[in-house]
Structure formats: structure tokens, C-alpha cells
C-alpha positions as CSV (number, residue, x, y, z in Angstrom):
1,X,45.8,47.0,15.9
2,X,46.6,47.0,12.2
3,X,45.9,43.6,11.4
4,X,48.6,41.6,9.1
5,X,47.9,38.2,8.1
6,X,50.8,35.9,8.6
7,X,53.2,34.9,5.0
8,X,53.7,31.9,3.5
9,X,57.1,31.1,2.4
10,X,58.0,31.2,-1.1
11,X,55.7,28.6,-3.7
12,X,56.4,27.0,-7.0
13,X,54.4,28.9,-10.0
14,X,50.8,27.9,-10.9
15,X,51.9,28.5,-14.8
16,X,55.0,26.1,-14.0
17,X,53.5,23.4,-16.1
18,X,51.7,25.9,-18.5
19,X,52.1,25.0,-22.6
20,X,54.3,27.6,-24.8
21,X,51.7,29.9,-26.2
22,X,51.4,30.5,-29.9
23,X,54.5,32.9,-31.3
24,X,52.5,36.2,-32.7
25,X,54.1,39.4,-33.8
26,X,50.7,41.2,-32.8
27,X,50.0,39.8,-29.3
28,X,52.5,38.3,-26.2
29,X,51.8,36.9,-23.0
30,X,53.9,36.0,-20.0
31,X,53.6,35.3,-15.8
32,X,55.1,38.3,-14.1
33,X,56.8,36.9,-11.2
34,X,58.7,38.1,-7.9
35,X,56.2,40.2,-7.2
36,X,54.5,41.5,-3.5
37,X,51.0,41.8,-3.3
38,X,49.4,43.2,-0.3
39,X,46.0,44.3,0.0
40,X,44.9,46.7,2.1
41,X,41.2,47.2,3.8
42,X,40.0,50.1,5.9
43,X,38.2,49.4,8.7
44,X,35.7,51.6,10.1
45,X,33.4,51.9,7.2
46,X,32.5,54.8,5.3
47,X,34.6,57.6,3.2
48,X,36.4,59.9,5.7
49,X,38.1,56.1,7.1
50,X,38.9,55.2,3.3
51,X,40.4,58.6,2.4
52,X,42.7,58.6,5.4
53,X,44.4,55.2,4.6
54,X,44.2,55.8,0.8
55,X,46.4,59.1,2.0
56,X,48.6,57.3,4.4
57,X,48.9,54.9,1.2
58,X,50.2,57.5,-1.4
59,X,51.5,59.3,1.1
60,X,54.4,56.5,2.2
61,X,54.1,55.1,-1.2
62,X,55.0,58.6,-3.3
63,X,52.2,58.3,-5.8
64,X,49.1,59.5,-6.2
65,X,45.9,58.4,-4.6
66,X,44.2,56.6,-7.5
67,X,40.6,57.4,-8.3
68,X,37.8,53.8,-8.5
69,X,39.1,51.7,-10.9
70,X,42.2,53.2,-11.6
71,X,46.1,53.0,-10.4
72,X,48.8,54.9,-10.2
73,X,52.8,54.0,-10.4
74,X,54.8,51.9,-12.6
75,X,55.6,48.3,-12.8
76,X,58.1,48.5,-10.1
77,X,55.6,50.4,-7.3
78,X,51.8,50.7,-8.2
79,X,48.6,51.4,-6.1
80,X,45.4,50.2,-7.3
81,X,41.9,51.3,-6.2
82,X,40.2,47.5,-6.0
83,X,37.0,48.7,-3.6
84,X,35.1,51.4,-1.8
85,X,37.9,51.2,1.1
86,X,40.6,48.6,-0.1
87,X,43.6,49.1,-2.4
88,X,46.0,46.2,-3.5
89,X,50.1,47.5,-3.7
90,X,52.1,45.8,-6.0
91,X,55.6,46.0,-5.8
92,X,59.0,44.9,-6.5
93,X,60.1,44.9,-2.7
94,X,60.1,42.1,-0.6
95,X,56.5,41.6,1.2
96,X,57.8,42.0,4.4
97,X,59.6,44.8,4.3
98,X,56.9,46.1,2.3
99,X,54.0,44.9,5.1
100,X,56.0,46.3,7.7
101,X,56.7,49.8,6.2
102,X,53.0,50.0,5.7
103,X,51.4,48.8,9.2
104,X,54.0,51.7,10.5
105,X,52.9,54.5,9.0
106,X,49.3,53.5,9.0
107,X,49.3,52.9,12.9
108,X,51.5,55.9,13.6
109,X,49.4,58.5,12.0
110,X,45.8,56.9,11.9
111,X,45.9,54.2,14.2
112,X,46.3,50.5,15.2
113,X,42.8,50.1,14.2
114,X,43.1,51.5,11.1
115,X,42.9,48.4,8.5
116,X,44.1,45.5,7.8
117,X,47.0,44.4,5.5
118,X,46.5,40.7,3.7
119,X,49.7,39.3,1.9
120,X,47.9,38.1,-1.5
121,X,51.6,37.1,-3.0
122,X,51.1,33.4,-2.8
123,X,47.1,33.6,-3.8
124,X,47.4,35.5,-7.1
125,X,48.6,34.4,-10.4
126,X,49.9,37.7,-13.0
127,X,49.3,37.1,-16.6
128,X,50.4,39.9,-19.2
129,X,49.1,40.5,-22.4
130,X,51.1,42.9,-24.8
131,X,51.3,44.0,-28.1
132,X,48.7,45.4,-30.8
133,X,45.8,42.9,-30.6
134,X,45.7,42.4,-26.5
135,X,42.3,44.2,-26.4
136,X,41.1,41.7,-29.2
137,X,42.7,38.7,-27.2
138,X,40.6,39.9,-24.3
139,X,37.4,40.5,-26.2
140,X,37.1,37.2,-26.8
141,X,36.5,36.3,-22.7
142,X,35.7,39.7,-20.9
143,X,32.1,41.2,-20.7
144,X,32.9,44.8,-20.2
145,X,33.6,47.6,-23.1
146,X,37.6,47.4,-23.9
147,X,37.2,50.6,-26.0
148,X,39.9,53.1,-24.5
149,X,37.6,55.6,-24.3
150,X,35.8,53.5,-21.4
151,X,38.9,51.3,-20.4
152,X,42.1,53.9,-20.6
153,X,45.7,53.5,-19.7
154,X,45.7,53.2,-16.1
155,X,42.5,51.7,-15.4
156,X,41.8,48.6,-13.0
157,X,38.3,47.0,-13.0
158,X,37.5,43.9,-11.6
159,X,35.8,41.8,-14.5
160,X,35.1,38.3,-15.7
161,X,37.3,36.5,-18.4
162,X,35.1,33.6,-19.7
163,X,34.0,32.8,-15.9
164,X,37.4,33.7,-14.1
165,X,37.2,36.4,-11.8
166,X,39.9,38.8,-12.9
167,X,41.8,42.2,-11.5
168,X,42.3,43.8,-15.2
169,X,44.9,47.1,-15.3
170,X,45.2,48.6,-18.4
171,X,49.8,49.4,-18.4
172,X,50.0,53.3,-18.0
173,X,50.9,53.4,-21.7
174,X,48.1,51.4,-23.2
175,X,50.0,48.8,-25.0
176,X,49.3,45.9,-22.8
177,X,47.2,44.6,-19.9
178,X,47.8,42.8,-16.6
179,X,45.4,40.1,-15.3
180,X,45.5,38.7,-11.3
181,X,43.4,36.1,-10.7
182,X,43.0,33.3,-7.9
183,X,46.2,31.4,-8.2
184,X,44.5,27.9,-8.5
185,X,42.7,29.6,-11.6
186,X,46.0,30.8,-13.3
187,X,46.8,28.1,-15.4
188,X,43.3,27.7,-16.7
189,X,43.1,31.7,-17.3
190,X,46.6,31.2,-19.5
191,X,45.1,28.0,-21.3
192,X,42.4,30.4,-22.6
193,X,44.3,33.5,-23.2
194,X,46.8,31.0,-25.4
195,X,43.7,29.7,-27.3
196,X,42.6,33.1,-27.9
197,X,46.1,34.3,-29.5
198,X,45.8,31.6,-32.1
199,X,44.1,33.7,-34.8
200,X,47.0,35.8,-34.1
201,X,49.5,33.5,-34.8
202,X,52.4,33.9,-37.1
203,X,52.1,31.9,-40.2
């Protein structure tokens, strides 16, 4: 059957305790909360399994089936491509109507044994960087190229930032970046982040 793992209720942020970063007019950061995560793995192995859940997954979703590393939607409904055969939704809607909408159409048109759905809500911390300098911000930390002509609007790599295993999507519009990382790791991402804004700082 399509698999769904069971949901935790609702848990206090990891970046509850987390120091005011330093004010900047060229670079922001802040937790984006209320948000579902669900991740979603094909079983089966091999492309013709991924390509029919990745177009059950746009398909019930109304976007577009993102290419590697990339996502497609908006900050209220996105679908990234995280691995050969596993996406992670992010959305606005409640998880379980948003779980349940999912296993349904996946199981109706593919079948039960299909893939699994994994509720990541309460297991990832979102940090946002914004503003003119985020790319500088992350230089500092992540050892990939942040030039946009290798990392445009859109894209979603999974990197390192310093030695934090990170999810990093590039907003559709360029001017900012998302990171998801292990939740116990969040306030330790945002400690660094925050030290990494300070030559940014306003005066």
C-alpha cells in the first residue's frame, strides 16, 4: 500500500531560543513556520516508477514536474526534486489533508505500492535568507558555486553549510534563499548564518 508514516502533533520551534540576528539593510533572515513537509519516495526503483509518481505529483499538485535540483510553485504550494525518485512538497495546507490527498491519487492511478509519503514537518527547521548579499552570507559556509549562472532561481541542491547538511532552494525570483535542515541542527545553522550577516551589519 502507499505507505504513510504516522504525525506527530504540533512542536515548539527549534529557533525558539535563537538570539536576534544583526539588523542589515543588505541581508535578512527569519524561520518560516506553519509549514507541511512531506516527502515522497517511489518504490520500485528505476525511472519509468519515478516519472509516474513525479506525474501523479504535478498532476494533483497543478505544477510542473521539476527537473534534478530544481522546484517548481510558489511559497504557498512548491514541489522539489530532492533525489533520483523522491520529491519533498511544501505547502501551506495542513499535513493531513495534504498526506491524504496525496496517498489517494497515487494509489488510485498507480497503485498501493507506489511509494511512500514521510511527514518531515516536525524534523526540519526553515531558515530564510533575503536581500542583496544572501549569496555572500552563504559563501561563507556552502562548498558549491552560488554564481546564478550554476545556482538559478528555482534551483534546490542538497549541499553542506559549514558541516550542516542542508536542502538549499534558490526563491523563484532570485532575491533570497531557503535552507531545511535537521531540526535538532536549526538553531546551530541560524547561529552561523547570524555570524555571517555581521559584516553586513548596519552601522
Amino acid at each position: 500500500m502507499v505507505e504513510r508514516a504516522q504525525m506527530a502533533p504540533p512542536r515548539r520551534s527549534a529557533l525558539a531560543t535563537a538570539e536576534a540576528a544583526p539588523v542589515s539593510g543588505r541581508v535578512a533572515i527569519a524561520e518560516r513556520t506553519g509549514l507541511a513537509l512531506l516527502q515522497v519516495a517511489a518504490f520500485g526503483g528505476g525511472t519509468l516508477a519515478g516519472d509516474l509518481v513525479a506525474d501523479r505529483l504535478a498532476d494533483v499538485l497543478g505544477l510542473p514536474a521539476p527537473a534534478p535540483n530544481r522546484a517548481s510553485g510558489t511559497d504557498a504550494l512548491a514541489l522539489h526534486a530532492v533525489g533520483p525518485g523522491r520529491w519533498l512538497i511544501v505547502s501551506a495546507e495542513p499535513i493531513e489533508a495534504l498526506t491524504a490527498r496525496i496517498a489517494a491519487r497515487i494509489a488510485d492511478q498507480i497503485g498501493v505500492d507506489a511509494a511512500a509519503l514521510v511527514d518531515l514537518s516536525q524534523a526540519r527547521s526553515v531558515v530564510r535568507l533575503t536581500g542583496p548579499a544572501w549569496r555572500d552570507v552563504l559563501a561563507k559556509g556552502v562548498r558549491i558555486d552560488l554564481h546564478p549562472r550554476d545556482l538559478p532561481p528555482g534551483s534546490s541542491v542538497q549541499t553542506l553549510f559549514g558541516r550542516l547538511a542542508v536542502t538549499l532552494h534558490v526563491l523563484p525570483g532570485g532575491a533570497g534563499a531557503d535552507l531545511f535542515v535537521y531540526r535538532g541542527f536549526g538553531l546551530s545553522l541560524w547561529d552561523m548564518l547570524a555570524d555571517g550577516m555581521r559584516e553586513f551589519g548596519e552601522d
